[in-house]
Every structure is written in C-alpha cells, then in structure tokens.
N, C-alpha and C positions, 0 to 999 in steps of 0.2 A: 469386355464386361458382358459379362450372361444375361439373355430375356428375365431372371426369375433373382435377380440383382437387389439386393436390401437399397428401399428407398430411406434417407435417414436426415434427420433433421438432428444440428447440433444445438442444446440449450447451453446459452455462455452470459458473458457481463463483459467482452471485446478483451480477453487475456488469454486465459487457458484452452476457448475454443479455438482458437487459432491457431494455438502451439499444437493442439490435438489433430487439427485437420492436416496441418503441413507435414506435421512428422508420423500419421498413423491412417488417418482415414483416405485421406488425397489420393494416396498410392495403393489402396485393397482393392483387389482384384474384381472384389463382387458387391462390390457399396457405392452406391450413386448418392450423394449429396446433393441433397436440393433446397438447403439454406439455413443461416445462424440465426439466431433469436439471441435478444436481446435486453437483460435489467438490468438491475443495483445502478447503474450509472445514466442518468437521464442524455439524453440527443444520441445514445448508439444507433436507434432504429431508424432506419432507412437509408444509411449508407452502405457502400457496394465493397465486400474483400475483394481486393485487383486479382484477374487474372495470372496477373505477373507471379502474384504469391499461391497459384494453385497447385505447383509440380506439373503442369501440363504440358512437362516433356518427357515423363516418365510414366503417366496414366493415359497416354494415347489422345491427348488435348480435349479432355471431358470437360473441362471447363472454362470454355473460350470465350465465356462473357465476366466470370468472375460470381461471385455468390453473395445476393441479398443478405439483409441482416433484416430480422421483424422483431415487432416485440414478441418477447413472451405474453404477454396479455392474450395473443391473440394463435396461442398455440391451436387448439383444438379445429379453429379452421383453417391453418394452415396442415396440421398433418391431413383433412381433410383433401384442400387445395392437391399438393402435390403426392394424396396415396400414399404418403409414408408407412414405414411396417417398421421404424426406429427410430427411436430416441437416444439423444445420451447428453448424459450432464455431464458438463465443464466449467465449471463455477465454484464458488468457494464459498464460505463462511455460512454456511445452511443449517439452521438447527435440523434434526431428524426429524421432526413434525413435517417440514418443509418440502424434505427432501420423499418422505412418504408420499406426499401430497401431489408434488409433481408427480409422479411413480402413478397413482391412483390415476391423474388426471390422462397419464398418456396411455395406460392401459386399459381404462375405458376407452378411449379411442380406437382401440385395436390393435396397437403396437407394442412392439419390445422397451423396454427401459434397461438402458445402459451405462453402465457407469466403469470406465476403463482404468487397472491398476496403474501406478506410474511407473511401473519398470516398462512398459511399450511404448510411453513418449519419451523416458530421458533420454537422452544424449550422452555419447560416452565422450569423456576427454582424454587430449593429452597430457594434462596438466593434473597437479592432484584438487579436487573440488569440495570445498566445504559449504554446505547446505545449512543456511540459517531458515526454519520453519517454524509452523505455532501451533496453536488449541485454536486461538483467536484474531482476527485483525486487535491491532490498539496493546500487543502484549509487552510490546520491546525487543523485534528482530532488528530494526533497522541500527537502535541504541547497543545491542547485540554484534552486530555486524561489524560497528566500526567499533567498538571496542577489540575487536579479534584481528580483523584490519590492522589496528594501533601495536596491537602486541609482536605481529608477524612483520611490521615493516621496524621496528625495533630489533628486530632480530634476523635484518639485512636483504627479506624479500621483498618483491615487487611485490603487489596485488593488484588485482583486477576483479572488482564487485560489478556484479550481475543482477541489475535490479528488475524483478519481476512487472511483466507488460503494460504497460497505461498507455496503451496507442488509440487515443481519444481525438486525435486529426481526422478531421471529413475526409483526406487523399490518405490512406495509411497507407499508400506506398513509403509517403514522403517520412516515416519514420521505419523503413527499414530494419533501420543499422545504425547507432547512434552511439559517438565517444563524446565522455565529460570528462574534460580534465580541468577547468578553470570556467568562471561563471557566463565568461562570455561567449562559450561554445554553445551556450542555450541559443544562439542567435543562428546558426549551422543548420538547424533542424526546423524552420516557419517557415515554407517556403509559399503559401499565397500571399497576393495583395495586403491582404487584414491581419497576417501572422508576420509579412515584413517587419511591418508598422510596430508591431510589436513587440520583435527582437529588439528593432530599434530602442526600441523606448525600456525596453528590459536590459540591452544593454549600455544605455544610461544609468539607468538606475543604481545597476549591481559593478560597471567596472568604472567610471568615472569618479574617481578621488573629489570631496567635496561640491558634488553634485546634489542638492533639494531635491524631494521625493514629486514626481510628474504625476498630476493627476490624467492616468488614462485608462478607465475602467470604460469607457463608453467604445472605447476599439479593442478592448482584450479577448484573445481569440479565447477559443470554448477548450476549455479545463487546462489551460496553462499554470494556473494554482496549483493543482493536485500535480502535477508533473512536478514543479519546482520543490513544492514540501517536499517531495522523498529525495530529490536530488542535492540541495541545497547544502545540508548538512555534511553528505558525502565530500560534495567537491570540496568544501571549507577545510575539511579536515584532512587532504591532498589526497583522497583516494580517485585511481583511474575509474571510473566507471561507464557503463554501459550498458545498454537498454533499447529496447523498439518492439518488434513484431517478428523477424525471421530468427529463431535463435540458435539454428546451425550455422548460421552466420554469423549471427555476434559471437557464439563459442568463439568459433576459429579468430574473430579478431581479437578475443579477449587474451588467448593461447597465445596471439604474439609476441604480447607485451608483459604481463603474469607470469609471477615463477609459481604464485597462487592461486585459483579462482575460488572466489566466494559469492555464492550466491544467496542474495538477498531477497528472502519471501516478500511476498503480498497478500493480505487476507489471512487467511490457515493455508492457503494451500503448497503443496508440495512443489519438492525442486523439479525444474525442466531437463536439468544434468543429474547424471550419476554422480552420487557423493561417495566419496570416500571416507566422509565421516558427516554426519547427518546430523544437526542441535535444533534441538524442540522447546521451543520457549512457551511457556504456559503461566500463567496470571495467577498472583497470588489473591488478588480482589474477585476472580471467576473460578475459583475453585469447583474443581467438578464439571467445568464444562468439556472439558479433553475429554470425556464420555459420551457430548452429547452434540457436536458441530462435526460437519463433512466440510473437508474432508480431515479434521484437525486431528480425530483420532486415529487416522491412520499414519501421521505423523508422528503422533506418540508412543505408538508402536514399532513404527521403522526406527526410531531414536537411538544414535550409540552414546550421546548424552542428553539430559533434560534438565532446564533453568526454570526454576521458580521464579518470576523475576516481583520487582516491587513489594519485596518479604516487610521491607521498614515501613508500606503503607500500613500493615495489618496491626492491631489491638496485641496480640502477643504472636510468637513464631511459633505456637504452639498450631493452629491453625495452620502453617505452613508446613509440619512436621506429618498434621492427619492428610494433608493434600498427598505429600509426598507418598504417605502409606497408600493411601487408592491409587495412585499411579505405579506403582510397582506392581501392583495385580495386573498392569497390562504391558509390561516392559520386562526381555529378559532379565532374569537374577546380577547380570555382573554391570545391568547400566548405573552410571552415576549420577543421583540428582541433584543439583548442586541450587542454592539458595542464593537468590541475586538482590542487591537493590538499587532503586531506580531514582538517580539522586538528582532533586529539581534545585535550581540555582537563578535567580532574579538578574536581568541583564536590561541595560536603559541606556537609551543615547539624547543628549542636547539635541533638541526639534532642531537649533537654527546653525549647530555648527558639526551635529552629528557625530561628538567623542563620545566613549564611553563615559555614564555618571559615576561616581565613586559609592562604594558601598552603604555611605550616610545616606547621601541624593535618593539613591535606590529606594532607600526605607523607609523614608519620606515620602516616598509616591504613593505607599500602599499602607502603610500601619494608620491604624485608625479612620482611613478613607473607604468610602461606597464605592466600590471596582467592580467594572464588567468581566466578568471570562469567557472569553475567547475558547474553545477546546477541539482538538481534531475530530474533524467532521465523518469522516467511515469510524472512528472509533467509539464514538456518538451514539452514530446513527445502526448500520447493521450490526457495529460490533458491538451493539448492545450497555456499552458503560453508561453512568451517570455522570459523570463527573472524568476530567483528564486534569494532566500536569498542570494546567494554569489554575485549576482549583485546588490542587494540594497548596501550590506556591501560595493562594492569597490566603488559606490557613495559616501557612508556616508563617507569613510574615504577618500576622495580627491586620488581619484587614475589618474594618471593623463592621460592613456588609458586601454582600455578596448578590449586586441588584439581579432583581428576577426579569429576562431580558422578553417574555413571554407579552408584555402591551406592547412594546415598541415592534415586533414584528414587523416586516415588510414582505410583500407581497411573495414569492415562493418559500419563502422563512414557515409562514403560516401554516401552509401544507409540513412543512416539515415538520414543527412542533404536533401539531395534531396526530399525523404517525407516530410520531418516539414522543409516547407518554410519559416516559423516564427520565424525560429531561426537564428538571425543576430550576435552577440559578447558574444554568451554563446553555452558550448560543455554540451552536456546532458552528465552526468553521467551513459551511459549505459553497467550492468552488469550483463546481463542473459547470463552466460553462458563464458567459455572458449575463446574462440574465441573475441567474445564481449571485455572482461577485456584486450586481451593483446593489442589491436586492439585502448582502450583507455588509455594504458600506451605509445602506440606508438607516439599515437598524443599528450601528453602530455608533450612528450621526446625531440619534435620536435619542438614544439613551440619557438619565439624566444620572450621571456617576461622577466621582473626581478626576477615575483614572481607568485603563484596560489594562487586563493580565491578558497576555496570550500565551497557550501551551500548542500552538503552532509548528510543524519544525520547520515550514519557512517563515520568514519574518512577517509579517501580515502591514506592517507599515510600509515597506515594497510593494502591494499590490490592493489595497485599501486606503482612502484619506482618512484619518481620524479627526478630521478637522482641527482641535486645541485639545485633546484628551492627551494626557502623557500617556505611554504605553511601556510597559514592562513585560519584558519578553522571557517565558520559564525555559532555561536549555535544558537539558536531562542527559546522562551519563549511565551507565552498567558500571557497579562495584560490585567486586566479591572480595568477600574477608580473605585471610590468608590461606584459611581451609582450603575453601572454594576455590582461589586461584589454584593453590596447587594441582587439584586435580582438572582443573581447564588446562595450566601447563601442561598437564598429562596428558591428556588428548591430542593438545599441540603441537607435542615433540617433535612427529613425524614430519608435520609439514612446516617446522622450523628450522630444520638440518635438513630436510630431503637438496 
C-alpha cells in the first residue's frame, strides 16, 4: 500500500458494507479502511468486524485487529479522527433527499462520496441465480421468492435461497456461514452463554410437538426476532436456505446443494450474486417510488422482469396500469411487467391445545371486535408504509375497530411512534434487540382490545406473551392470474429444464 493511499470510511446498517469490504475494498491496492459506521438498526455501534473476515492474507495483514463499527451520527468527527479523503455508502432503502444529504455532509468535510456499482461486489456462480430485488423494503420479495421456490421444486429442482445479511450477533464471526433446513437448526448458530439459553428455549418452542408457549423475553439475545421473521416462512415451506456475513462462502455452500440459487433481497437493495435473470418487485401502494429510493432504482433498471405486487390492494388497477406506464420509461422496451396480488389469509390456533381453529372460530375472533395490529416493523418504519398485512386482514374480516396503540406505548415504542408520524392504528413489530421485544410485549399487554391481528412473518405468539388476547395471524401469498403466470413461466423455463 502507497504513502498517498485513500483513507475511507465505509457508511452501512451491518449488511452490505460488509459484503462491499470482503469482496472489493479489503483487497485494493491503494485503500486503507479505517472503519464501518453504523444506522437503521439500533446496538450495531461499537462492535468490532473480526479480523478473521478482513482478507488479511491477501492485503499483506492490514488488518490485524479487525475494524470498529461507529455510529453514523458521529461521522464528521470521525472522518476527522482518522483523515479520511472517502466515503461510500452501503446501505439500502434511502430516499434521495437522504442520500444528497449524506453526500453534502461528507463533502463538507473534505472527502470523496462513493457510491459503488454492483457489478464489482457480485459474485459469479456456478449454478444458474435468480435475484429477487425491490423499489422498497415491505414490497413482497420474500412472498416472491417462495413462490418461485414452489414453482421450481415442482418442477423437480433442488433450491437453495440466499437470504440477504442480518448479522446482528455482538461475535459476527459466529454467524459466518449459516444452513436452515428445519426450525431447529436456528439453535446451530447462538453460540454465547445468553444465545444458548436461547436456542434452547427457541427450540422448545418451534420443535417440541405440544409444547405451551415459554415466557422468555427477559434472556432473548438481541434481534433474534428479525432473524426468525425472514427465516421462518422459508424453512416451513421446506426451502434449504442460507445466510450470515461471508458470502463467497455461503455461494459455494449453496452450490452444493442447489440445482438453483435464489436470492432473496433485503431492503431495495441489490443482489450480492450475478443473476441470470434479475425480478424487481415494486408496490402497487408506493407507486412512483422506484424513481425516488437508493438503491431500488437501480434495480429497476437492471430488471429482466418487474412485479407489481399488491395490484388487489388498490381502488381500481387502472392505477396499476399508469405505474406500469412510468416504469417503462426506465426499463428496456422487451421487459415484462407483470401484475401480482398479495393474498392475506387469517390463521388461529387453541391457546391451550395449539390446533389449528376452523374457519367459523377464526371469524369470531375478529368480526365485530376492537383488534390490535401488529404490522412488520422495517416495513413500518424505514419503509415508510402506513398500514401492513394484519391491517388489510382486520378490514377484510369486518373488524369492527382498529385500536389506536399510540397511549399504551412503552418505553422505546415511544421514540419510535414520535419518528414515523405515519403510523396512526398499527404498532410496528419492533425487535432488534432485548430491550426492543419486552418494551413490545408491554404494550401489547396493555392494550385494551378483544383480540391481536399480526402481519408478522414470524409468528409473534413464539416470541411475545399475549397474556389472554386471542391472536390471529395474517400469512400472505404471490398470485398471478393466468396472464401473469404465463409470462413468469416464461422467464422460468430456463432454469426449469437447465
């Protein structure tokens, strides 16, 4: 490395600047990294990326202690601190206000602003890769994913889904490299003291047949929730999946076993593999925003297909049809945009014996009753929605209010409602972290309702006590009419016969 060597600081949220450092900056000849910053996700600052994962036997062991993470709050003194002359953003879901802004702020400071295409981190496979991507977090990649999942192992392949980084562990060595194939594998990957405890009790919870629900939120490690919601759905519906921090490594273990690879977004942002065929899911309720979030519109223009999804939430499809018009302005002439909808379905189980209720019970829970909704917490909150799946569901089933969860508040709730002013008669699902989960059992506890909808994708009666509230849980699904499939077929084909 040269005296006259770019000092750079990466800006992330503990996902994509890590994929960026491992597969791009780690190894440049003339770039000194001198540390990650850290938002969107509360408790990343102050923990250390391991040496282990710096490449420091290929960059001549430049980093033999491993690299701090700070907040971004406190950028301007740190490029200060360490002299930096770079910047660059590795983060996702930023409206362009935002992304100015940082820009503005690191520029005054004296330094470059960076923002790196994804052809120089993806990874090429051996396998063929389909890349599930968006405009927005909250749009239906994951509802996406295994729908296409479903289609390809009907049609006699393996898959292997590649779900985008949430390595929220204080040791991220210890999530590496990580396989799900069955719910008890979530127990493989906690490996402190306080993360034992609670595989343990996690897998109680998820594999013991007629096992009562454990109250144990006072030992749950920090953001086990947001892990399991993406996973959970996956593993149920027997897809292999895989996930962690090193993802030349998890490729190659995906490659084992996969006659397929799909990769599952996180946020807007784009795949860490080369796709061979690229799906850009974009909101029929955020119309227009695929012009205005980083890095979603650069998704929408690498796109060999684009899904409208949630067309049946909208007033008429006529509105889905002017979306569709403005997205052709930014997509070659031969892409297909195909119209999807996002179908919520009421799901209940007996508190004391844990069966499924029957479709009468169900409707009894919520027609006519004052119900809380529950709704995913990033789709909420950065990804900017009002309202998610457990609020369509307590429409569709005649609920007869919709309590406003905004007095019962508990303690980090509050800070949150205050920030996302958009949130009027739905409590985000927020669970990074310790604090966070008891903080949304409290106000759950508090509420004075008949009953909880949750649009969860993991089950929230697993890692929350409701105390005596019955809880109905919204699943959601990807339809396309007959149109629509055919030309997803289309797309397909290849890696249905390859």
């Amino acid at each position: 490395m040269t005296d006259n060597a770019e000092k750079l600081i990466i800006l992330g949220a503990a996902g994509r600047d890590f994929h960026d450092f491992m597969t791009y900056w780690s190894i440049q000849p003339n770039v000194h990294v001198q540390c990650f910053t850290g938002t969107q996700i509360p408790g990343i600052a102050g923990r250390l990326f391991p040496p282990e994962l710096c490449n420091n036997d290929k960059n001549g062991n430049r980093y033999p202690d491993g690299l701090m993470i700070y907040n971004e709050n406190e950028l301007e003194k740190l490029i200060k601190r360490f002299g930096a002359t770079m910047c660059a953003l590795a983060y996702s879901d930023l409206n362009y206000d935002t992304v100015q802004s940082l820009a503005a702020r690191v520029n005054a400071s004296g330094c470059k602003f960076i923002q790196l295409p994804p052809t120089l981190t993806q990874l090429h496979s051996t396998k063929p890769v389909i890349a599930v991507c968006a405009t927005r977090t909250g749009t239906g990649k994951s509802q996406t994913t295994r729908f296409i999942a479903d289609y390809l192992r009907k049609q006699g392949k393996k898959v292997a889904v590649v779900r985008h980084p949430m390595p929220y562990d204080q040791v991220l060595l210890n999530q590496r490299c990580q396989r799900y194939e069955a719910l008890e594998d979530l127990v493989k990957y906690k490996c402190t003291i306080e993360e034992r405890e609670v595989s343990l009790r996690l897998y109680l919870l998820f594999c013991v047949p007629g096992l009562t629900k454990l109250h144990f939120v006072s030992t749950f490690a920090r953001d086990v929730t947001n892990d399991l919601k993406e996973y959970e759905l996956h593993i149920e519906e027997g897809n292999l999946l895989f996930a962690g921090v090193d993802y030349e490594m998890i490729l190659r273990e995906a490659e084992k076993e996969g006659d397929v690879v799909i990769w599952d977004g996180g946020n807007n942002d784009f795949s860490f593999f080369r796709p061979d065929l690229n799906i850009c899911v974009a909101d029929a309720l955020r119309g227009g925003h695929e012009e205005h979030f980083y890095p979603g519109e650069i998704n929408m223009r690498m796109a060999d297909v684009v899904i409208i999804n949630k067309v049946n939430s909208l007033p008429s499809v006529d509105q889905a049809t002017k979306q569709a018009d403005r997205i052709h302005t930014l997509i070659k002439s031969d892409i297909p945009v195909l119209f999807g909808n996002s179908i919520v379905s009421p799901e209940a189980r007996d508190h004391t014996t844990g069966k499924l209720l029957d479709d009468a019970d169900v409707d009894n829970l919520v027609r006519g009753k004052r119900v809380l909704v529950i709704d995913d917490g990033p789709t909420l909150t950065h990804g900017g929605m009002p309202f998610g799946a457990g609020y369509v569901l307590a429409k569709q089933m005649g609920a007869k209010e919709i309590v406003d969860p905004h007095p019962y508040a508990k303690g980090s709730l509050v800070a949150v409602f205050s920030k996302f002013v958009h949130l009027v008669n739905v409590l985000p699902a927020m669970g990074y972290g310790e604090e966070q989960i008891r903080d949304l059992q409290d106000t759950v506890q508090s509420v004075d309702c008949d009953s909880v909808i949750t649009g969860t994708p993991i089950n929230l009666e697993n890692v929350i006590d409701m105390k005596t509230k019955p809880c109905v849980r919204a699943r959601y699904c990807l339809q396309l009419d007959t149109e629509n499939m055919g030309a997803m077929e289309h797309a397909l084909r290849l890696f249905a016969t390859h």
